[in-house]
Structures are given as C-alpha cells and as structure tokens.
C-alpha positions as CSV (number, residue, x, y, z in Angstrom):
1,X,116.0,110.8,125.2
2,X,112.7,108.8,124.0
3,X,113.4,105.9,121.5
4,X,110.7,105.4,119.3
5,X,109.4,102.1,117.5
6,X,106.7,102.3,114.8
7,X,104.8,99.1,113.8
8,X,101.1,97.8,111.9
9,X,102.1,99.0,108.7
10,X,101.2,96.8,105.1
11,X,99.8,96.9,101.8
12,X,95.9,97.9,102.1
13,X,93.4,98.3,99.3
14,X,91.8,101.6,99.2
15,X,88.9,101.4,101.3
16,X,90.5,99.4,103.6
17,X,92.1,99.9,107.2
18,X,95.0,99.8,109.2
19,X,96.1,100.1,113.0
20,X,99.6,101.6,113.6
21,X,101.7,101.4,116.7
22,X,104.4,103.3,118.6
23,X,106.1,102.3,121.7
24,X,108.1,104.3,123.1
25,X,110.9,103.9,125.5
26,X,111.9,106.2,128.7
27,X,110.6,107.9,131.2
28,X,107.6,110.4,131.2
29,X,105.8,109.2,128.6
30,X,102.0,110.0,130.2
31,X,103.2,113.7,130.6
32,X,104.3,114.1,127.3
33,X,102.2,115.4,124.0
34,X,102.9,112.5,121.2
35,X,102.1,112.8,117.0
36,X,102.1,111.2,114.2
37,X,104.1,112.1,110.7
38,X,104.5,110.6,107.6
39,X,106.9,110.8,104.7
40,X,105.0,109.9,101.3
41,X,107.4,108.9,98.6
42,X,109.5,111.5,97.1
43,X,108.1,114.0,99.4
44,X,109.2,115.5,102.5
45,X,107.9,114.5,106.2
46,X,104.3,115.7,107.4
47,X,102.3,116.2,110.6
48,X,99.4,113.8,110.6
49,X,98.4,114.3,113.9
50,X,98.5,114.8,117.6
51,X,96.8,113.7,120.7
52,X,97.5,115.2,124.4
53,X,99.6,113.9,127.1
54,X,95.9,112.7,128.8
55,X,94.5,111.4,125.8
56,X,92.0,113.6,126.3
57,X,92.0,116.0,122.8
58,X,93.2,115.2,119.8
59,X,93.5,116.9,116.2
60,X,94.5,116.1,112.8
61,X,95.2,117.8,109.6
62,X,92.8,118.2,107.2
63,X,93.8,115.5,104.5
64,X,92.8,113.0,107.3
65,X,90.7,114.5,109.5
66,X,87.6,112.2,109.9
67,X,89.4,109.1,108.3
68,X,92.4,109.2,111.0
69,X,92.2,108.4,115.3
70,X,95.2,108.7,117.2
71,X,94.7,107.2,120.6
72,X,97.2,106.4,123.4
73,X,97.8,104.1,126.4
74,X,100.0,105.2,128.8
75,X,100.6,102.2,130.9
76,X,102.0,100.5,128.0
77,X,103.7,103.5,126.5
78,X,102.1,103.2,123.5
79,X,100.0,105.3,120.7
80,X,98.4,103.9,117.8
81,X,96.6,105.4,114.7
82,X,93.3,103.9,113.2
83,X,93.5,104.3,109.3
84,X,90.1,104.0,107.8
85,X,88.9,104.7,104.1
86,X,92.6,104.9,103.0
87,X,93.1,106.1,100.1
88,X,96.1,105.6,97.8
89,X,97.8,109.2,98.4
90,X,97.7,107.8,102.1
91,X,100.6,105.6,101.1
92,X,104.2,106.9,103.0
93,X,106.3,106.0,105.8
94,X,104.5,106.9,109.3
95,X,106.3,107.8,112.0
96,X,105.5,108.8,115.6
97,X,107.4,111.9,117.8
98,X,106.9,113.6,120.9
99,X,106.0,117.4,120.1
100,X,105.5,120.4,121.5
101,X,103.8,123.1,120.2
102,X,101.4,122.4,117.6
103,X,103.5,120.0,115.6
104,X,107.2,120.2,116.0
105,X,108.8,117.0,117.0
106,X,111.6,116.6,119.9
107,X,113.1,113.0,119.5
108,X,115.5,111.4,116.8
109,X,113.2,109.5,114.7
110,X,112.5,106.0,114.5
111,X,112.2,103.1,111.6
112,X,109.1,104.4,110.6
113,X,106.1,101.7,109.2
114,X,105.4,101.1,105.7
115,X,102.0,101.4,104.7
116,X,100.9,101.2,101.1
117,X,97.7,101.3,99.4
118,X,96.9,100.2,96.3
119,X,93.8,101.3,94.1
C-alpha cells in the first residue's frame, strides 16, 4: 500500500501561483501512473489530472488545462503540480493518488493541501 503526503498549499491571489507536492511512500513508485484530485468546498472530490509512470504524457481536465502541469521525479518519489493564473473557483483541498485507468484512484487518501485563492 502507497502512503501519500500532499504539501505547497496556501492562500494565493488570483493571478498568482502555486507548486504542490506529493511524496509518496513504498515500492514501485516509477512504474506506477500517479494524479491529482481536488475537493472544492462543499463539493465532492475531482480529477485534476494525470501524468504517466515515465513522465512522459500527461493530461488534464478541461477547467485546468493550459493553467495546470503535473510533473514527477521518480528518484525522489515525488509529483508536484504547477498552479498558474489561479483563479478563485481553483480554491479546494488537492490531493494526489495512484490511478489506473483514466482517473480512478487505488490508494487510501492522504491529508490533502489547502490552497485558497482569494479575488
């Protein structure tokens, strides 16, 4: 079982930028597809995004798409998520998750990182 630990999150002003971070523990890591979710408030979890077990493709949904980049580094176990031109409907807990498939996660989730922007 993977264990999962988000950091990076904050309070932005729309406009601005984040970097998020997930390291995650256990074995396999470079072999394995990894995403990001998050859970705005009141609202239930969503995909943001996924990158491949290379790092080699990536793809986002479309509320993000061109604002977001998920990139990985396996030697540290760790995947991160650029946040430009946030926007205040951006604001939710983001988590990270091993998937398969397009989007559907396989490990218990972790904290999750707070990010909030304000307009």
């Amino acid at each position: 079982q993977m264990q999962l630990v988000e950091s990076g999150g904050g309070l932005v002003q729309a406009g601005g930028s984040l970097k998020l971070s997930c390291v995650a523990s256990g074995r396999n890591f470079s072999s394995k597809s990894m995403a990001w979710f998050r859970q705005p408030p009141g609202k239930e979890r969503e995909f943001v995004g996924a990158i491949s077990w290379s790092g080699s493709s990536s793809y986002y949904e479309r509320p993000v798409k061109g604002r977001f980049t998920i990139s990985r580094d396996n030697a540290k176990n760790t995947i991160y998520l650029q946040m430009n031109s946030l926007k205040p409907e951006d604001t939710a807990v983001y988590y990270c998750n091993h998937i398969l498939g397009y989007s559907t996660p396989r490990e218990n989730w972790g904290p999750g990182t707070q990010v909030t922007v304000s307009s």
